[in-house]
N, C-alpha and C positions, 0 to 999 in steps of 0.2 A: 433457422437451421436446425435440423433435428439428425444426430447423428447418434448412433447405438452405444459406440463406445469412444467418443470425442477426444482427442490425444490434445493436451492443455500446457503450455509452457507456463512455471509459474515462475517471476523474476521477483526479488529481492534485493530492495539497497537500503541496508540498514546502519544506523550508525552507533547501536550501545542493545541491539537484539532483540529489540520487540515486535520488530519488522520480521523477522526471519520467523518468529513463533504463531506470529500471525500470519504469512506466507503458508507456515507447514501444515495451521488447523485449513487451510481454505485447502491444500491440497490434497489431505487425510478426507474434508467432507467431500471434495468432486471425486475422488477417488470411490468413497462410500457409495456413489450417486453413478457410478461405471465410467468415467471418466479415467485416460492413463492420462498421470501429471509425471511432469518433471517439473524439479525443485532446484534451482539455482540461481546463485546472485547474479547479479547485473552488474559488471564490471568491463573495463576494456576491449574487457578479452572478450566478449558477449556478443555472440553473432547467430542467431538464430535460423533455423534452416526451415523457411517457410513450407516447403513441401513434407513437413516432416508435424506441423501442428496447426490443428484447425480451431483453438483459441489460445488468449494467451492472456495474464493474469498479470499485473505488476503493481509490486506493494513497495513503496517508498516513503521512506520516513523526512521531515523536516526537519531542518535543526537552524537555530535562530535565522528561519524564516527561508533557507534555500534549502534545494533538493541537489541532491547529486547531480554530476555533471553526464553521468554516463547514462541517466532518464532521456538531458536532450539530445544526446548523441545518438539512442537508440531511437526516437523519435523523426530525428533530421535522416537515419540512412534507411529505418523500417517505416517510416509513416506510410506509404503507400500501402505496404500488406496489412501492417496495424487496424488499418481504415476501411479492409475489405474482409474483415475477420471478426468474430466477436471478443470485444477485450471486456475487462474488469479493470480500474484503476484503484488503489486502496489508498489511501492519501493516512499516514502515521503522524498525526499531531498531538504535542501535551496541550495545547490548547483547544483537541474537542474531548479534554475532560470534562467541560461545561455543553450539556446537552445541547443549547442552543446556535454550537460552533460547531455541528458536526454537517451542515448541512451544506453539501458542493457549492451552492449559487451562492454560499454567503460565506463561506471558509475563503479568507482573503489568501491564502499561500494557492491553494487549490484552484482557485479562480484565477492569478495570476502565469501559473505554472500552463493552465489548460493555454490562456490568452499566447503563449511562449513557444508552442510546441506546433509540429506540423500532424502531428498523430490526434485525434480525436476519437474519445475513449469511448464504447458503447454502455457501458454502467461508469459512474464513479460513485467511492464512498469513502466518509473523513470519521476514521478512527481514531479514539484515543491511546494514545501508548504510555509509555510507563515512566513514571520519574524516580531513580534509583543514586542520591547523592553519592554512596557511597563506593558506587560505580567508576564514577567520573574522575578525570584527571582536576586539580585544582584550579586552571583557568576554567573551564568545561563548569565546575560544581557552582562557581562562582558568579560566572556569566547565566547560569539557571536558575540561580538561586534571584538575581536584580529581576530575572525576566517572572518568574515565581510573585515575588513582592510587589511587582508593578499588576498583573493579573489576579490579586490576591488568592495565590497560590503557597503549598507549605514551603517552610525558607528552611526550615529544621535540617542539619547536615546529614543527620541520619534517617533522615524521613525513605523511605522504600515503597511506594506506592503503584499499583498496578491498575491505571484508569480504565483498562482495554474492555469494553464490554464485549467477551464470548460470543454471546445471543447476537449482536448486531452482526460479527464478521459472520457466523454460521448461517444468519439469513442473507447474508449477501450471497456468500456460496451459492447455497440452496436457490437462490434467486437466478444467478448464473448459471447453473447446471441445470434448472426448467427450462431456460433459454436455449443453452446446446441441446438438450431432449427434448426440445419439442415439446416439452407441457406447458405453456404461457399461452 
């Protein structure tokens, strides 16, 4: 598909915002790349007007181990158009702070999520997001903090840590946006 100026739905379901910041760099660089995005979350109310975009982008975060509910609902009622369009899936995990868990065929949430869904994504990629204790509600700091120790991950209540490597989401972009321009 090579279109001039590719109109790009980008969705967002974040749950503590590193989703959403990683959503706006992919849509700042398809935008750089001629691409018009739209930027919004993926919630309920989330109904997309397929004559209105010809890809579509959706960056979801995990949190001990599930994704939003409203991923498979947009899945179960858009999987048909999802499947005839190019997407991008970004998959938001703390656990592909470790290089070697960023990888979709071996990212267990990513590969269960894909097995789950009636939508099959034309790119996917497993980023790492951000571990910010002093964020969280005490059940939440608590519950990430066992999941931290058991991953030998920091336990520290104050630890603020930002795993997301830039470079990787801005070559996905970039990857994506060759695809809709026709330079691949």
């Amino acid at each position: 598909m090579a279109l001039e100026h590719p109109t790009v739905l980008i969705l967002h379901s974040s749950r503590f915002g590193q989703s959403i910041k990683i959503a706006d760099t992919i849509a700042r660089r398809l935008s750089e790349r001629g691409a018009v995005t739209t930027l919004t979350a993926l919630t309920v109310a989330t109904s997309p007007n397929p004559e209105r975009f010809d890809a579509v982008v959706v960056v979801a975060s995990v949190r001990y181990g599930h994704y939003d509910q409203q991923l498979f609902r947009l899945s179960r009622q858009y999987g048909w158009w999802l499947n005839s369009i190019p997407t991008l899936l970004v998959t938001v995990s703390l656990t592909a702070r470790k290089p070697e868990k960023r990888d979709p065929e071996s990212h267990s949430y990513t590969r269960k999520l894909l097995a789950g869904m009636d939508w099959r994504p034309g790119h996917t990629e497993v980023v790492a997001g951000a571990l910010e204790y002093p964020r969280y509600t005490t059940l939440d700091r608590e519950a990430i903090k066992l999941i931290m120790k058991i991953t030998d991950g920091p336990t520290d209540p104050s630890t603020v840590v930002e795993y997301t490597d830039w470079d990787q989401v801005k070559a996905a972009a970039d990857a994506f946006a060759d695809e809709l321009l026709g330079k691949r």
